[in-house]
HTML snippet that shows the backbone in 3Dmol.js (N, CA, C, O; Angstrom):
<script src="https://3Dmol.org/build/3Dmol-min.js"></script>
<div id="view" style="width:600px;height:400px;position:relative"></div>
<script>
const pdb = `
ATOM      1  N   UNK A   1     124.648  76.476  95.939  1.00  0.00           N
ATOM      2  CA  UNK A   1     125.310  75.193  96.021  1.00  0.00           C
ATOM      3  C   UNK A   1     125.876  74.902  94.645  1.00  0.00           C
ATOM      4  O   UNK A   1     125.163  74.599  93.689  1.00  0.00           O
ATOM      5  N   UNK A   2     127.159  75.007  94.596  1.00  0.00           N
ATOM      6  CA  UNK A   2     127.782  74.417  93.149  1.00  0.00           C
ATOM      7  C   UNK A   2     128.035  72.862  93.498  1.00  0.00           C
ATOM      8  O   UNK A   2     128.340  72.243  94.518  1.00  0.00           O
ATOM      9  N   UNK A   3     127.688  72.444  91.797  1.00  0.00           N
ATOM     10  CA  UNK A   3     127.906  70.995  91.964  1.00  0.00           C
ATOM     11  C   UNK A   3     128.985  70.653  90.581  1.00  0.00           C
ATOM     12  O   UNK A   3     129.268  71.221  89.526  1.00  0.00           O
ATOM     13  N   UNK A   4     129.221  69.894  91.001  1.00  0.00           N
ATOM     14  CA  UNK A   4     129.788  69.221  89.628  1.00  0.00           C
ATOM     15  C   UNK A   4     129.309  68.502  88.515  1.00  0.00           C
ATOM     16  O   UNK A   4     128.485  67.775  89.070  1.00  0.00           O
ATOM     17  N   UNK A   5     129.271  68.221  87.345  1.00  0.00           N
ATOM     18  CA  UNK A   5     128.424  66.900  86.850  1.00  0.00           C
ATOM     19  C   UNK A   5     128.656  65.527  87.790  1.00  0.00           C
ATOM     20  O   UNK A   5     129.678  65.160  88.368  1.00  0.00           O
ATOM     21  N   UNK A   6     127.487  64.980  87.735  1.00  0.00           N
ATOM     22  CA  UNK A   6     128.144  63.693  88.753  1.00  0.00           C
ATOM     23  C   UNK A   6     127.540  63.914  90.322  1.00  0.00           C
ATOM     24  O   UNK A   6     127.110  62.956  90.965  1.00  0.00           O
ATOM     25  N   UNK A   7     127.559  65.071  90.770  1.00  0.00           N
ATOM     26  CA  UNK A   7     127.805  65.010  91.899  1.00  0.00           C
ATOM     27  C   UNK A   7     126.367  65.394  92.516  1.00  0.00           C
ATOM     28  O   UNK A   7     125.630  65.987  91.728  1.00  0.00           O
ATOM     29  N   UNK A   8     125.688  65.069  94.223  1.00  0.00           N
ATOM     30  CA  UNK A   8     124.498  64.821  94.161  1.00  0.00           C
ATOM     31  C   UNK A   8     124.573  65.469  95.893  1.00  0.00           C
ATOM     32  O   UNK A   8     125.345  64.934  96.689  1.00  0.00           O
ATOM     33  N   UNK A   9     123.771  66.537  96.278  1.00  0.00           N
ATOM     34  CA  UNK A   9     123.773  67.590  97.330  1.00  0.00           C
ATOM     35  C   UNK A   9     122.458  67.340  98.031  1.00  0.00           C
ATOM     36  O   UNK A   9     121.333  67.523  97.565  1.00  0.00           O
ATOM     37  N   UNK A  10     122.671  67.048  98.811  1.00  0.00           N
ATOM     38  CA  UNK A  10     121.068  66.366 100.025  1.00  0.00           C
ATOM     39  C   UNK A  10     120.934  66.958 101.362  1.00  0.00           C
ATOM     40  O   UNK A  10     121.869  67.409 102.023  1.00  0.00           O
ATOM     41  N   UNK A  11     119.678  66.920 101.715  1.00  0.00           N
ATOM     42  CA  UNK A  11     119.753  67.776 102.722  1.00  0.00           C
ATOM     43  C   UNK A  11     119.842  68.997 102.861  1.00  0.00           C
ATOM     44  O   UNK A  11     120.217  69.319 103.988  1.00  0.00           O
ATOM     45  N   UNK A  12     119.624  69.927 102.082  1.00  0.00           N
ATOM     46  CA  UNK A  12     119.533  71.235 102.157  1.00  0.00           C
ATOM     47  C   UNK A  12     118.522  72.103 102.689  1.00  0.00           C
ATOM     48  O   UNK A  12     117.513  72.051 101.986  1.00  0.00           O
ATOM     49  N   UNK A  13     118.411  72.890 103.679  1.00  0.00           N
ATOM     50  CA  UNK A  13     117.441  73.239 103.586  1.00  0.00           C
ATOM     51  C   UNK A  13     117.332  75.045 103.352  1.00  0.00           C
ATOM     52  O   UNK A  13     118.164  75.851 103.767  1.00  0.00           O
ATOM     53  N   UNK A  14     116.105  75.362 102.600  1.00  0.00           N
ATOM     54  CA  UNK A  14     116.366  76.434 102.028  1.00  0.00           C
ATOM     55  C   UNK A  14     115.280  77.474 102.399  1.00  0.00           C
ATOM     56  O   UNK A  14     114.359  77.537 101.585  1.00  0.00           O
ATOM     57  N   UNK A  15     115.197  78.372 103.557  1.00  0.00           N
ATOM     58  CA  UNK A  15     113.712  79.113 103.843  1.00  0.00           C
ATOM     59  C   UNK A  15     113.276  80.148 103.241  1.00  0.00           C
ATOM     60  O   UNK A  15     114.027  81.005 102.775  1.00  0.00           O
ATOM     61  N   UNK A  16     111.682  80.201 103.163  1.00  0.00           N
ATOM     62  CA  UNK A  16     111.308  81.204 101.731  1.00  0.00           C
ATOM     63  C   UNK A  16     110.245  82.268 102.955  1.00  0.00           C
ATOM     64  O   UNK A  16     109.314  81.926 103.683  1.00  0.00           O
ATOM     65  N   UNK A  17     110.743  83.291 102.793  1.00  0.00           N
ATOM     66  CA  UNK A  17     110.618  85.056 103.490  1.00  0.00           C
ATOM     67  C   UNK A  17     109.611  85.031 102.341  1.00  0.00           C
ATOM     68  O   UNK A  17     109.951  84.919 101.163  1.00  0.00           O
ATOM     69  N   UNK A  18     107.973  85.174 102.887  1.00  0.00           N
ATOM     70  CA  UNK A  18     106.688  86.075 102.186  1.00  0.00           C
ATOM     71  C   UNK A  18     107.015  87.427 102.319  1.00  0.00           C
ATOM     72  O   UNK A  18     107.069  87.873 103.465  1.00  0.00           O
ATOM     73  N   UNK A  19     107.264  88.233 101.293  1.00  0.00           N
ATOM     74  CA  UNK A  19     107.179  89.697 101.451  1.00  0.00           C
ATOM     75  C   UNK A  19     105.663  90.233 101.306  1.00  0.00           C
ATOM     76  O   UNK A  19     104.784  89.660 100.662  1.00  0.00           O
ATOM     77  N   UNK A  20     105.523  91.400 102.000  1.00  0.00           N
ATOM     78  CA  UNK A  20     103.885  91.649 102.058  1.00  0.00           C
ATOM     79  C   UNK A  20     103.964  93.072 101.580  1.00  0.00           C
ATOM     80  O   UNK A  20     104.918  93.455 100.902  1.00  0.00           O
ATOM     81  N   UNK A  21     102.484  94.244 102.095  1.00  0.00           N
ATOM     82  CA  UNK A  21     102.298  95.265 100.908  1.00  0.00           C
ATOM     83  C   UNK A  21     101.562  96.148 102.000  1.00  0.00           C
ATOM     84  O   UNK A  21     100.739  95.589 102.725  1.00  0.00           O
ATOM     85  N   UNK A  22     101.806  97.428 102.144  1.00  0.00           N
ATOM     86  CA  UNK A  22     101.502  98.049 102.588  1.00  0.00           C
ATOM     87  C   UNK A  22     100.569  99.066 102.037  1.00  0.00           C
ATOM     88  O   UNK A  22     101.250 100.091 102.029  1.00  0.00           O
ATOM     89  N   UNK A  23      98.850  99.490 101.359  1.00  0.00           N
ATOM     90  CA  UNK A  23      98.748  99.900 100.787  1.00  0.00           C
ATOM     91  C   UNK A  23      97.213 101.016 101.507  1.00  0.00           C
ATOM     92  O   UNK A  23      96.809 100.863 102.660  1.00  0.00           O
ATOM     93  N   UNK A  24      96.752 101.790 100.771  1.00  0.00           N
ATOM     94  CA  UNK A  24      95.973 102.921 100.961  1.00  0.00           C
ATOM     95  C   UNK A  24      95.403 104.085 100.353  1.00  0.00           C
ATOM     96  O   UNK A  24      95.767 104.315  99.199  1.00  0.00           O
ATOM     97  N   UNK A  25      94.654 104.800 100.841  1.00  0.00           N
ATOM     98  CA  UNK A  25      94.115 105.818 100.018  1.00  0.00           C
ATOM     99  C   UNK A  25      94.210 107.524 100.687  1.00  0.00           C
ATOM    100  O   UNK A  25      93.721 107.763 101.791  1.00  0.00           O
ATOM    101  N   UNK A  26      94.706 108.315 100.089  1.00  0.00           N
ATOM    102  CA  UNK A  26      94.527 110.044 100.558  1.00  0.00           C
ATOM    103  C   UNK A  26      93.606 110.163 100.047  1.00  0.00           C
ATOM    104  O   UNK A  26      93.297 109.609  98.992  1.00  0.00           O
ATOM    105  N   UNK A  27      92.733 111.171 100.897  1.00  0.00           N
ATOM    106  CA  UNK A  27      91.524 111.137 100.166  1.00  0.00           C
ATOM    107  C   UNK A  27      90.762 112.701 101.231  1.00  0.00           C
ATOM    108  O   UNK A  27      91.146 113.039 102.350  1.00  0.00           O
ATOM    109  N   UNK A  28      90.146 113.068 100.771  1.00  0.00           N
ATOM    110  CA  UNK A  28      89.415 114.172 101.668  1.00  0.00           C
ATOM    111  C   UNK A  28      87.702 114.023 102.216  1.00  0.00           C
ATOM    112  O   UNK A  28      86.578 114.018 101.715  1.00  0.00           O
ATOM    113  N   UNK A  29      88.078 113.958 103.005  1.00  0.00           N
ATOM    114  CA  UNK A  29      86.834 113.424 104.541  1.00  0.00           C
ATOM    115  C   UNK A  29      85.938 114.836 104.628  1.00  0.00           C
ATOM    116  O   UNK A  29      85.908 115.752 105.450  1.00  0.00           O
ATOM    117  N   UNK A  30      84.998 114.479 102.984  1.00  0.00           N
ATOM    118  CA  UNK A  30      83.947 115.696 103.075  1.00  0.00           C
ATOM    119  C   UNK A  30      83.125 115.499 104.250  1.00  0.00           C
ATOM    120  O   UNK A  30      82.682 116.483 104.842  1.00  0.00           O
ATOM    121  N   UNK A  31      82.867 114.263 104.663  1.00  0.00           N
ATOM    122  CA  UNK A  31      81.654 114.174 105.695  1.00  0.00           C
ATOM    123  C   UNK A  31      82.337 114.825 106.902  1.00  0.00           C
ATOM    124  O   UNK A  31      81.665 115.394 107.763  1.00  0.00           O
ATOM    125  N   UNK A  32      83.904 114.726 106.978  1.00  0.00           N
ATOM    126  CA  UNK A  32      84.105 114.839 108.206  1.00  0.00           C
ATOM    127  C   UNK A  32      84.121 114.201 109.571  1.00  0.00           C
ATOM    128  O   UNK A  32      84.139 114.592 110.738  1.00  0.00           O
ATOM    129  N   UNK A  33      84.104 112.731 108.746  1.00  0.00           N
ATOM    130  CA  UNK A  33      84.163 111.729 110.251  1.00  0.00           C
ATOM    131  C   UNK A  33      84.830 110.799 110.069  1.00  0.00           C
ATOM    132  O   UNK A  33      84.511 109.618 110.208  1.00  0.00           O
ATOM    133  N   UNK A  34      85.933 111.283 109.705  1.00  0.00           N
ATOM    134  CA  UNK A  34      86.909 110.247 109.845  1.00  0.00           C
ATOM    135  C   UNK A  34      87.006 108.374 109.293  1.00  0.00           C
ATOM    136  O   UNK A  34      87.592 107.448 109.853  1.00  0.00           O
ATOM    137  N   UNK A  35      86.175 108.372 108.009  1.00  0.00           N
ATOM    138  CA  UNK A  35      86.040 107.416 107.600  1.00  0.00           C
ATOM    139  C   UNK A  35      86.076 107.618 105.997  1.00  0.00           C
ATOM    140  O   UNK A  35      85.627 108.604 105.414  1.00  0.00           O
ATOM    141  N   UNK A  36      86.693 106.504 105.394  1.00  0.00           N
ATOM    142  CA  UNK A  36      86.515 106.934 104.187  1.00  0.00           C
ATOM    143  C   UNK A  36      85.351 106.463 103.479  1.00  0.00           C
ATOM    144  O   UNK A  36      85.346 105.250 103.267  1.00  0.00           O
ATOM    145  N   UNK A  37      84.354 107.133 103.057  1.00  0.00           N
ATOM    146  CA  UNK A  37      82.705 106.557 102.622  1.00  0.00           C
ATOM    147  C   UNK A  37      82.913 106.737 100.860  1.00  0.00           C
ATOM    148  O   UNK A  37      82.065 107.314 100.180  1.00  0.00           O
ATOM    149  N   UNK A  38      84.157 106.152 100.289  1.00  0.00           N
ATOM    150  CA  UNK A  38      84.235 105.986  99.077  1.00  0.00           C
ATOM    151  C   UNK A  38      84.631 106.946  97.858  1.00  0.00           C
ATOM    152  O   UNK A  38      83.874 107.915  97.802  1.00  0.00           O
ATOM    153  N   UNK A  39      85.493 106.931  96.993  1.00  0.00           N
ATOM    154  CA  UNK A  39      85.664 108.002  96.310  1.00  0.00           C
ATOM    155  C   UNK A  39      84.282 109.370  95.620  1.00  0.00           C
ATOM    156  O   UNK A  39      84.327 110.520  95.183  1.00  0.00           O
ATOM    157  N   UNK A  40      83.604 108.710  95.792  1.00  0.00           N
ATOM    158  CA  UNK A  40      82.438 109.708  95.083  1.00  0.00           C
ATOM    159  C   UNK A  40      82.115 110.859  96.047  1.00  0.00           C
ATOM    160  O   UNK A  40      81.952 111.994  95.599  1.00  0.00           O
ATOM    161  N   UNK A  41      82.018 110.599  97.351  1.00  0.00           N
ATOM    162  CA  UNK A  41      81.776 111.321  98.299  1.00  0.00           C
ATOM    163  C   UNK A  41      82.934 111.861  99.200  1.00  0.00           C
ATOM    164  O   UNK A  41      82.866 112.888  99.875  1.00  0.00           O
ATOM    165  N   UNK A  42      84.057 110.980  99.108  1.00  0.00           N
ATOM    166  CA  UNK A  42      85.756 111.380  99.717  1.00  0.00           C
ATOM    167  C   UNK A  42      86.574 111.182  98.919  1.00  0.00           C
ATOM    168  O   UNK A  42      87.402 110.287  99.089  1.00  0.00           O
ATOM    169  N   UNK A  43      86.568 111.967  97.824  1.00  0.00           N
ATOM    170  CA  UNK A  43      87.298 112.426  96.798  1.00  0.00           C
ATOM    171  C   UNK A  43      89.153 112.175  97.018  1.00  0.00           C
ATOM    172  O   UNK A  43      89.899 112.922  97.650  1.00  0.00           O
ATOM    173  N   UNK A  44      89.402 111.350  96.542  1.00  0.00           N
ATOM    174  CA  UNK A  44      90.731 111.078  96.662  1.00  0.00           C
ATOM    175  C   UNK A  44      91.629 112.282  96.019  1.00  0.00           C
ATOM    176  O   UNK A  44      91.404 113.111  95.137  1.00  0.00           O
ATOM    177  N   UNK A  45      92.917 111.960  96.989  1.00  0.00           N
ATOM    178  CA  UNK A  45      94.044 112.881  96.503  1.00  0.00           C
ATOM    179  C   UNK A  45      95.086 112.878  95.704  1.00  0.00           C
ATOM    180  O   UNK A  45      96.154 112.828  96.315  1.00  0.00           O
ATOM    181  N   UNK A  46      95.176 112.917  94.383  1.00  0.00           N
ATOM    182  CA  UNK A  46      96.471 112.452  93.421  1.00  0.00           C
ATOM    183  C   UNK A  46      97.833 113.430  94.021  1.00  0.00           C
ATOM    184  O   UNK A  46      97.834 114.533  94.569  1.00  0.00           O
ATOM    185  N   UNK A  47      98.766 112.651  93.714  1.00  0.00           N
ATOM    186  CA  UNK A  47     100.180 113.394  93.724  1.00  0.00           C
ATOM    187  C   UNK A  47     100.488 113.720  95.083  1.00  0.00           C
ATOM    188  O   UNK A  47     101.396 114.531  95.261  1.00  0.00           O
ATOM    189  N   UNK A  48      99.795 113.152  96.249  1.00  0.00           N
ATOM    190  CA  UNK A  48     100.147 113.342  96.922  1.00  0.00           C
ATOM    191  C   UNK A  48     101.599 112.658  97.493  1.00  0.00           C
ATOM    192  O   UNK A  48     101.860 111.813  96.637  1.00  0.00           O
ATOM    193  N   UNK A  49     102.549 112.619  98.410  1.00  0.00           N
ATOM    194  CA  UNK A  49     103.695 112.146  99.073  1.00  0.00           C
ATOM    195  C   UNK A  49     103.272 111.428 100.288  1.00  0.00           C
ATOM    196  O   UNK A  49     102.711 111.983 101.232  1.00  0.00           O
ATOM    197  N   UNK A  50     103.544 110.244 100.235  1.00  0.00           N
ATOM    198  CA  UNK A  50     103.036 109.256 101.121  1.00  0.00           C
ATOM    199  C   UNK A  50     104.574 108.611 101.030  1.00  0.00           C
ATOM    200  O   UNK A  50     105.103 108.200  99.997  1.00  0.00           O
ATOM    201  N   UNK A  51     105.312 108.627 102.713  1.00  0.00           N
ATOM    202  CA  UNK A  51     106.152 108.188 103.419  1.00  0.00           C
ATOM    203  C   UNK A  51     106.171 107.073 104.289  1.00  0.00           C
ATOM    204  O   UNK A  51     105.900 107.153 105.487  1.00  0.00           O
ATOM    205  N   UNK A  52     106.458 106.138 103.758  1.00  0.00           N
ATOM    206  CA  UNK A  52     106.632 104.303 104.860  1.00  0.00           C
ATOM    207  C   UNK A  52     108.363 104.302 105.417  1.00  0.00           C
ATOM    208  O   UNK A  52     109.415 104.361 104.781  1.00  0.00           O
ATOM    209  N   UNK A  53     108.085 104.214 106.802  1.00  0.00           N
ATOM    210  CA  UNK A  53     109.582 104.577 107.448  1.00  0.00           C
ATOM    211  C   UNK A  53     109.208 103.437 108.632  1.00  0.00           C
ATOM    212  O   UNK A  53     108.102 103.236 109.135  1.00  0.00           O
ATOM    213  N   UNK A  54     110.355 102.824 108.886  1.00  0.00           N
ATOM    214  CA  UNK A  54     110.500 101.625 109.968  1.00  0.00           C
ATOM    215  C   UNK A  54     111.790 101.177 109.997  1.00  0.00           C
ATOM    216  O   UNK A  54     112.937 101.547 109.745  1.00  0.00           O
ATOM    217  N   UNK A  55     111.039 100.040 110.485  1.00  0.00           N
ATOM    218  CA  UNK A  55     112.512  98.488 110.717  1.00  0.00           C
ATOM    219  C   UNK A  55     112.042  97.567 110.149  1.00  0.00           C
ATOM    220  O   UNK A  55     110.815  97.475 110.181  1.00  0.00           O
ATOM    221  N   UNK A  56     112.696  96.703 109.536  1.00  0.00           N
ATOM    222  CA  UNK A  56     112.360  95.499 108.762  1.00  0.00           C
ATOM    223  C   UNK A  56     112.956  94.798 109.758  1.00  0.00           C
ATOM    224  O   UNK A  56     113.624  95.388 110.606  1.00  0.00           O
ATOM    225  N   UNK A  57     112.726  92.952 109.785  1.00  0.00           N
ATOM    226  CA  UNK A  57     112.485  92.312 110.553  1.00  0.00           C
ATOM    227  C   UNK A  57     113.968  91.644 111.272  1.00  0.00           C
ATOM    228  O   UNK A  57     114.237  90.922 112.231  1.00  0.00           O
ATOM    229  N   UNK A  58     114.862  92.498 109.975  1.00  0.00           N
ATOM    230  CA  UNK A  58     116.493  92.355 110.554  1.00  0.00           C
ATOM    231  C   UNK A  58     117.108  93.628 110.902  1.00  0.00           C
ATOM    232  O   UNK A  58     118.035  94.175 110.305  1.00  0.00           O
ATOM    233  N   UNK A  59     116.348  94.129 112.166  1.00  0.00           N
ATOM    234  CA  UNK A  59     116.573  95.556 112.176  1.00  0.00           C
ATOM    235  C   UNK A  59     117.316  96.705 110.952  1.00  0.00           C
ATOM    236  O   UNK A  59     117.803  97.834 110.896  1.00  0.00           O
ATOM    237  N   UNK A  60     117.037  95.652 110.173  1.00  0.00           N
ATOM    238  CA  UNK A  60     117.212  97.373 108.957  1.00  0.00           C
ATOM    239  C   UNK A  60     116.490  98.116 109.387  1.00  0.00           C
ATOM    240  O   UNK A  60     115.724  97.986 110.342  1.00  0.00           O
ATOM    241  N   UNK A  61     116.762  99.449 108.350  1.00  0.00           N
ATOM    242  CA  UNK A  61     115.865 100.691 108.553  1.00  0.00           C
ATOM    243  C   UNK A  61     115.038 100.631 107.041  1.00  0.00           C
ATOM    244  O   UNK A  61     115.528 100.187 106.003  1.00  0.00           O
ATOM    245  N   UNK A  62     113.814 101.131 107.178  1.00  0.00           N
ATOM    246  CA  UNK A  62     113.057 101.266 105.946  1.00  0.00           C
ATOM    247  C   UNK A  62     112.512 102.705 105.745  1.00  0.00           C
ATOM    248  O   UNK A  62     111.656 103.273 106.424  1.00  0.00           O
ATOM    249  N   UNK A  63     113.151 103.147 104.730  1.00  0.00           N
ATOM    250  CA  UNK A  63     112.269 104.492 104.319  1.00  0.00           C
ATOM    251  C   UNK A  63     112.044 104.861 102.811  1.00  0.00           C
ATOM    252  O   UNK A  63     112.738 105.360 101.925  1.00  0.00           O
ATOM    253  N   UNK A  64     110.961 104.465 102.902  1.00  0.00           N
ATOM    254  CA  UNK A  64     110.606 104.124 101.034  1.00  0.00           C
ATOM    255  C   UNK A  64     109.123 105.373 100.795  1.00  0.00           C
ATOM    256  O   UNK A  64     108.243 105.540 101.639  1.00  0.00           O
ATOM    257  N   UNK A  65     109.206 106.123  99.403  1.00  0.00           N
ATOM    258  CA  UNK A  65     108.815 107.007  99.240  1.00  0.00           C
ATOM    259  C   UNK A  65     107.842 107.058  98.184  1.00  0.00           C
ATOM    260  O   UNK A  65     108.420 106.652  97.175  1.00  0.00           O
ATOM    261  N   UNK A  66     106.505 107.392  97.881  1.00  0.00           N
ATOM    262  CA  UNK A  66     105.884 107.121  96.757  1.00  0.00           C
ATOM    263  C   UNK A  66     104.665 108.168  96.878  1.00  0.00           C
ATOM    264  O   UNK A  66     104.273 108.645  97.943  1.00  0.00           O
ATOM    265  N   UNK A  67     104.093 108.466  95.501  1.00  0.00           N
ATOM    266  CA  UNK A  67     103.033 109.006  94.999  1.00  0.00           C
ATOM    267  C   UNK A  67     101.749 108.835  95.246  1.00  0.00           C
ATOM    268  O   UNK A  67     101.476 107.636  95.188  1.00  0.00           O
ATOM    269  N   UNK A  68     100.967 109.402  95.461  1.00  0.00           N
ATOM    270  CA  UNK A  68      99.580 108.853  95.019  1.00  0.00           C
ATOM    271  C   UNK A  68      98.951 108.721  93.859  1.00  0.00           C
ATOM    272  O   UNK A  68      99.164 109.695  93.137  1.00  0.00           O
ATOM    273  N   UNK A  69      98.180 107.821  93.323  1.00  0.00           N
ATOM    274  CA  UNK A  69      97.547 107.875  91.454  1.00  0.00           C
ATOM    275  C   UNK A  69      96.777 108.988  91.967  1.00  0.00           C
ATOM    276  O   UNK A  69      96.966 109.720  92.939  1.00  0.00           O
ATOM    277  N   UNK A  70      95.508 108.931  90.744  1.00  0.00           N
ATOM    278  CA  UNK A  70      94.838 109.453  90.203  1.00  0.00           C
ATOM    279  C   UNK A  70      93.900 109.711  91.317  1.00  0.00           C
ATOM    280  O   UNK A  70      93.642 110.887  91.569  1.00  0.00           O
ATOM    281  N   UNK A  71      93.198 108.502  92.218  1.00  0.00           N
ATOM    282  CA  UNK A  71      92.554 107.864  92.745  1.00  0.00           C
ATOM    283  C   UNK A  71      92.900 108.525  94.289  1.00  0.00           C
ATOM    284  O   UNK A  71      92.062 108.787  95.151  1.00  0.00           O
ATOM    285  N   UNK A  72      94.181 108.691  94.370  1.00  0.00           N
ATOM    286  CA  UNK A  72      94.831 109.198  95.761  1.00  0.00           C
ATOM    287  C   UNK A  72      95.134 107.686  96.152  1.00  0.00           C
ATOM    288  O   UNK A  72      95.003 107.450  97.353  1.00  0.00           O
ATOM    289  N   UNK A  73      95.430 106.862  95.526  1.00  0.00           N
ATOM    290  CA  UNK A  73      95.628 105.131  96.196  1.00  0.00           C
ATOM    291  C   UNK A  73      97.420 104.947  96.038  1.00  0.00           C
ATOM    292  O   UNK A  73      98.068 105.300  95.053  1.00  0.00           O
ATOM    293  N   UNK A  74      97.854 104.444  97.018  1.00  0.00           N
ATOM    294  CA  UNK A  74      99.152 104.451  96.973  1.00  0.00           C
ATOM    295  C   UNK A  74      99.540 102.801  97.546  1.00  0.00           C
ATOM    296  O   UNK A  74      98.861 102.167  98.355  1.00  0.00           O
ATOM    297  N   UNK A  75     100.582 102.419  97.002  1.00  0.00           N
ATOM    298  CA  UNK A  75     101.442 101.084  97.272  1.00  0.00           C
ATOM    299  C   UNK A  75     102.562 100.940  97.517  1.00  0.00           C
ATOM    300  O   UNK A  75     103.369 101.461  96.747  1.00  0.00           O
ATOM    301  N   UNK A  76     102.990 100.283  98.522  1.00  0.00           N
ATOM    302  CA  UNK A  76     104.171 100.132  98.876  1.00  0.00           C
ATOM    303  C   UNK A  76     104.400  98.279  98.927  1.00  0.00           C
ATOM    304  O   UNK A  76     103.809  97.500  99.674  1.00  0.00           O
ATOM    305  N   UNK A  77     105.218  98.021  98.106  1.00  0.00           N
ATOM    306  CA  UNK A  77     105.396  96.265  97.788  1.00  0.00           C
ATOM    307  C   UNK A  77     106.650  95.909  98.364  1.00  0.00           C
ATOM    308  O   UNK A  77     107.411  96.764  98.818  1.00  0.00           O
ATOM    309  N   UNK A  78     106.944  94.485  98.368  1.00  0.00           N
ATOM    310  CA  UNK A  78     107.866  93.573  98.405  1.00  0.00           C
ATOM    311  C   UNK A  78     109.062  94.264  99.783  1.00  0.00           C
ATOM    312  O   UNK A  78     110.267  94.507  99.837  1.00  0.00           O
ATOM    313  N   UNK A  79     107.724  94.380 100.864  1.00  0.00           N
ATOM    314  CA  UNK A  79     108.123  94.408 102.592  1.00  0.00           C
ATOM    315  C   UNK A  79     108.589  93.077 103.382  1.00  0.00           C
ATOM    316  O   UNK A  79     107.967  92.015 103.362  1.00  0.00           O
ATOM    317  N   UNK A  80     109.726  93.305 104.042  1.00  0.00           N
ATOM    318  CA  UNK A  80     110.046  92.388 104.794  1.00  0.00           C
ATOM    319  C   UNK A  80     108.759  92.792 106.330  1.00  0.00           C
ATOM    320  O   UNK A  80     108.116  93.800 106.626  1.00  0.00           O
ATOM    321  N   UNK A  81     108.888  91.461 106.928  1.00  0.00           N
ATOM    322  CA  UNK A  81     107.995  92.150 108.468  1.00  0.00           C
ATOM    323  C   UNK A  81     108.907  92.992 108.997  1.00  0.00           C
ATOM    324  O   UNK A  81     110.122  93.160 108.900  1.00  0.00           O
ATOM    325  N   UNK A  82     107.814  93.581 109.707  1.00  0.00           N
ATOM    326  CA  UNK A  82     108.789  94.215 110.801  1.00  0.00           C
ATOM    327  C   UNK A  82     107.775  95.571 111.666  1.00  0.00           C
ATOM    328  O   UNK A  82     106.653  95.579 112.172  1.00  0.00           O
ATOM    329  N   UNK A  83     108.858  96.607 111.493  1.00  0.00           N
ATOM    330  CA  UNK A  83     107.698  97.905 112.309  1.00  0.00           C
ATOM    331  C   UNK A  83     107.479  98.946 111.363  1.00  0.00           C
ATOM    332  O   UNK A  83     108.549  99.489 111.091  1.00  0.00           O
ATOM    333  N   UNK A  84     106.585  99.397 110.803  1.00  0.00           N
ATOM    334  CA  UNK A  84     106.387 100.693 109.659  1.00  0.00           C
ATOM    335  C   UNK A  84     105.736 101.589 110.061  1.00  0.00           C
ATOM    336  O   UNK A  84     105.524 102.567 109.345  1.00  0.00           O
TER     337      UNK A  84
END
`;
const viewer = $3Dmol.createViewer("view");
viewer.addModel(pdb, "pdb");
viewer.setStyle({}, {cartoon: {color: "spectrum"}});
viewer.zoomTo();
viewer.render();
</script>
């Protein structure tokens, strides 16, 4: 909204989109049951390639690409809703 000096703009209304976070761990399932029982015992995976692919909530397409740390813990930030 440009204004002028002087000049006075009402009624606007302006909506605020929460972006959210998609996040997790690679990790290797010494026990073998499909749960992760903590890094000491399911040793996480660094460097791994962890792929988030969807639709965001204005049918865009989303395909965003990232690492794993040290930890094997990976993040994916500042998501619109939608399907991933």
């Amino acid at each position: 909204i440009g204004l002028q000096a002087g000049e006075a703009s009402v009624e606007n209304d302006f909506g605020l989109i929460e972006l959210g976070s998609i996040a997790g761990t690679v990790y290797y399932d010494s026990a073998d049951n499909n749960d992760f029982d903590g890094l000491v015992t399911d040793p996480g995976l660094s460097g791994q390639t962890v792929t988030l692919s969807g639709t965001d909530l204005n049918g865009n397409p989303v395909l965003l690409i990232t690492m794993t740390d040290e930890n094997g813990a990976y993040l994916f930030t500042g998501l619109y809703a939608g399907n991933y």
